[in-house]
N, C-alpha and C positions, 0 to 999 in steps of 0.2 A: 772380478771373479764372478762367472754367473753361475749359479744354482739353480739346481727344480728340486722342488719339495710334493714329492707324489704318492700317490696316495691309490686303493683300487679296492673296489669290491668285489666279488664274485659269487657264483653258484651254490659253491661249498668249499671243502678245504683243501682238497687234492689235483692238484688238472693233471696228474698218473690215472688219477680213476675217473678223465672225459669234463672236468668242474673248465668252467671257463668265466673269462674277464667281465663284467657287465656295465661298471662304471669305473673311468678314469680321471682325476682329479689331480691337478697338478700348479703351481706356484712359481714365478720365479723370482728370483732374489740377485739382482745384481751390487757386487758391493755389500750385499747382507742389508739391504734395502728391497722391498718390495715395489714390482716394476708396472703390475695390471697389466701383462701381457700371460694371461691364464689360459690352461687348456683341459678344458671339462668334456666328455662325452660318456651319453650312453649308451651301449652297444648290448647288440642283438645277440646272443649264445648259442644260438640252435640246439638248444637243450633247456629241460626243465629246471627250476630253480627248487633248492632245498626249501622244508619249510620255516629248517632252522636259522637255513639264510635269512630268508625273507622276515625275522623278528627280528634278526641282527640291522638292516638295512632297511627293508620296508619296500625294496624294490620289487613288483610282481612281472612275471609272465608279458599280462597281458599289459602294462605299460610298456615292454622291450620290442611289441610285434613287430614298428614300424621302423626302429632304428638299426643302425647302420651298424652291420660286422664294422669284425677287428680289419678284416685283411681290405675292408672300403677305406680305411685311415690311418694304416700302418704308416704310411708315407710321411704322412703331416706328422704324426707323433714323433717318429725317427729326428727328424728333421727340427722340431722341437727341443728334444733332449739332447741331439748329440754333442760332445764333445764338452756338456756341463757336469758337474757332480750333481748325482744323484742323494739327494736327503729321503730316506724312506725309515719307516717306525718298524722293525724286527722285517728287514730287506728281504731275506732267504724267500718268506712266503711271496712278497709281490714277484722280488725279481725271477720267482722260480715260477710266475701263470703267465708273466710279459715272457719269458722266453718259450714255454710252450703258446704262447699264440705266435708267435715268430714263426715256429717251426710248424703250425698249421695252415701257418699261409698254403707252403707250397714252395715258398720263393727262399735265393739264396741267403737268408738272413744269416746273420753270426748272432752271435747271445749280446745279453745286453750291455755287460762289461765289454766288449770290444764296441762299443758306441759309447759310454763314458763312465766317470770312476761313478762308485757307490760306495755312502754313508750310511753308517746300520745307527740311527739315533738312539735305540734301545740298548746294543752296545754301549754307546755313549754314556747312556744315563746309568746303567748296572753297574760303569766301572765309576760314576759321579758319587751313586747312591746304593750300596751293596747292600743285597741282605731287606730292600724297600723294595715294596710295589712298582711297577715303570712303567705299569700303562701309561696311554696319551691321557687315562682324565686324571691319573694321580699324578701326573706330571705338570697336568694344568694346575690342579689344586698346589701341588708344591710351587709352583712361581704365581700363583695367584693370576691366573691367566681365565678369563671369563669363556667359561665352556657351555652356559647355558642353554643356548641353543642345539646343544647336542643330544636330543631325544633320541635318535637314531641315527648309528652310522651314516655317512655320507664323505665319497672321496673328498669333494670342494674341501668342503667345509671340513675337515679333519687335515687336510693338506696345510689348509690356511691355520688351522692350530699350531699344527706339527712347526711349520713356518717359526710361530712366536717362542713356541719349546726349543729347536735346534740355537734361535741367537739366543735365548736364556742358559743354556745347557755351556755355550760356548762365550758368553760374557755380557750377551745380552744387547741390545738395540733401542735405545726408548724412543726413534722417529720410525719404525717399522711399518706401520699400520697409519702414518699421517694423514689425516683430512687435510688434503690440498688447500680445500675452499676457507676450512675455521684453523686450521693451520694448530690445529688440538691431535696429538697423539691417543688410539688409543689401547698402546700399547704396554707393558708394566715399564711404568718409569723404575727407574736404576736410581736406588738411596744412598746417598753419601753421608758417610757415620762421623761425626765427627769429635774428636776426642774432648774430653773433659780435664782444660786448661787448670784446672784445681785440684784434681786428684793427687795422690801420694804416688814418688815414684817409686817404681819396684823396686826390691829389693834386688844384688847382686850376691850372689852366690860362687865362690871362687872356690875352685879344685886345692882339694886338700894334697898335702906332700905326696901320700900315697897312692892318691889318684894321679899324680903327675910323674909320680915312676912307672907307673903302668901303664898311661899314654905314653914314653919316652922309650919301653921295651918292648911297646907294639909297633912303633914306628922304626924300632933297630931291626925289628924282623921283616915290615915290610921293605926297609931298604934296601936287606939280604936279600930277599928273595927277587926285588926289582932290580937286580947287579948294581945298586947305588943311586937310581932314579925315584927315588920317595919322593911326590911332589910335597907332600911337607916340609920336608927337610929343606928342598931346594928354595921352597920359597924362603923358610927361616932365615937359611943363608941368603939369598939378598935380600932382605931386611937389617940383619945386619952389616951388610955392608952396605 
């Protein structure tokens, strides 16, 4: 199974009101294994950059003069992602500036779901953790995932978090991030709890008469109501036979 885990900065918040893409960051994970086959670029906006952006990122102006529009590398990136899922952290905002530069080309692009699925990892985590913070860095905090190099946004390197977040989120990886050469992870190892061979066992707590005629008059009425197919029932009946 291969994945991109992507990631994007931009101008400001809206590309309805002209904000556009400036940095692309992206991972891939085959197998839910990281491959080193990444794709990073910084791209040219032809427009000025917020200055609220520019606290969020740190990317200015005049570092973008020399680099390369969207529509110089649509190609490679296309080509890149197709036909992978997509891992992106609250999807709606990237996927909604990747599909207005599509449409800035010029050219016949289709959106970005007709190039391959998308995973909203912040869905993910909201329905993991309801009612909890799900940014990327309470997320890292929560699996104990080392974010300290994150002064400042940055697609790579948020990509490459997001990376360790999604196999945590989903049961987690501990050869993910392997040093080939020291053959040392340095990923959140996975802890196995193991029970304490001495403790007391629980106690067993059995349904009283009462409660077993009220289970017995809830399963008469779902049988009625299922023309006689309570799987309860049927199973009872073979067990007893």
């Amino acid at each position: 199974m291969r994945q991109i885990v992507l990631d994007t900065e931009t101008t400001g918040l809206d590309p309805t009101k002209g904000h556009r893409i400036i940095e692309i960051g992206c991972v891939e994970l085959i197998d839910r294994k990281r491959t080193g086959n990444e794709l990073h670029q910084y791209l040219q906006p032809d427009r000025k950059i917020d200055a609220g952006a520019i606290e969020v990122h740190g990317i200015t102006n005049e570092f973008l003069q020399d680099k390369p529009r969207f529509t110089d590398i649509v190609d490679d990136f296309l080509a890149y992602i197709r036909d992978a899922q997509l891992i992106i952290h609250n999807a709606p905002f990237d996927v909604g500036f990747i599909d207005s530069e599509l449409m800035l080309t010029g050219r016949d692009f289709k959106k970005t779901a007709d190039y391959c699925d998308v995973i909203d990892s912040l869905v993910m985590a909201r329905r993991m953790r309801p009612g909890q913070k799900n940014s990327l860095d309470a997320l890292c905090r929560h699996f104990n995932i080392d974010n300290s190099q994150r002064e400042l946004h940055g697609a790579l390197l948020d990509a490459e978090l997001l990376a360790e977040v999604y196999l945590a989120l989903t049961g987690g990886q501990s050869a993910l991030f392997q040093d080939s050469e020291s053959g040392q992870s340095s990923a959140v190892e996975e802890v196995v709890r193991q029970l304490d061979k001495g403790r007391p066992s629980l106690p067993v707590i059995h349904a009283s008469a009462e409660e077993r005629d009220q289970h017995e008059s809830w399963l008469d009425e779902l049988d009625s109501k299922s023309g006689g197919k309570c799987a309860w029932r049927m199973l009872s009946s073979v067990e007893d036979n």
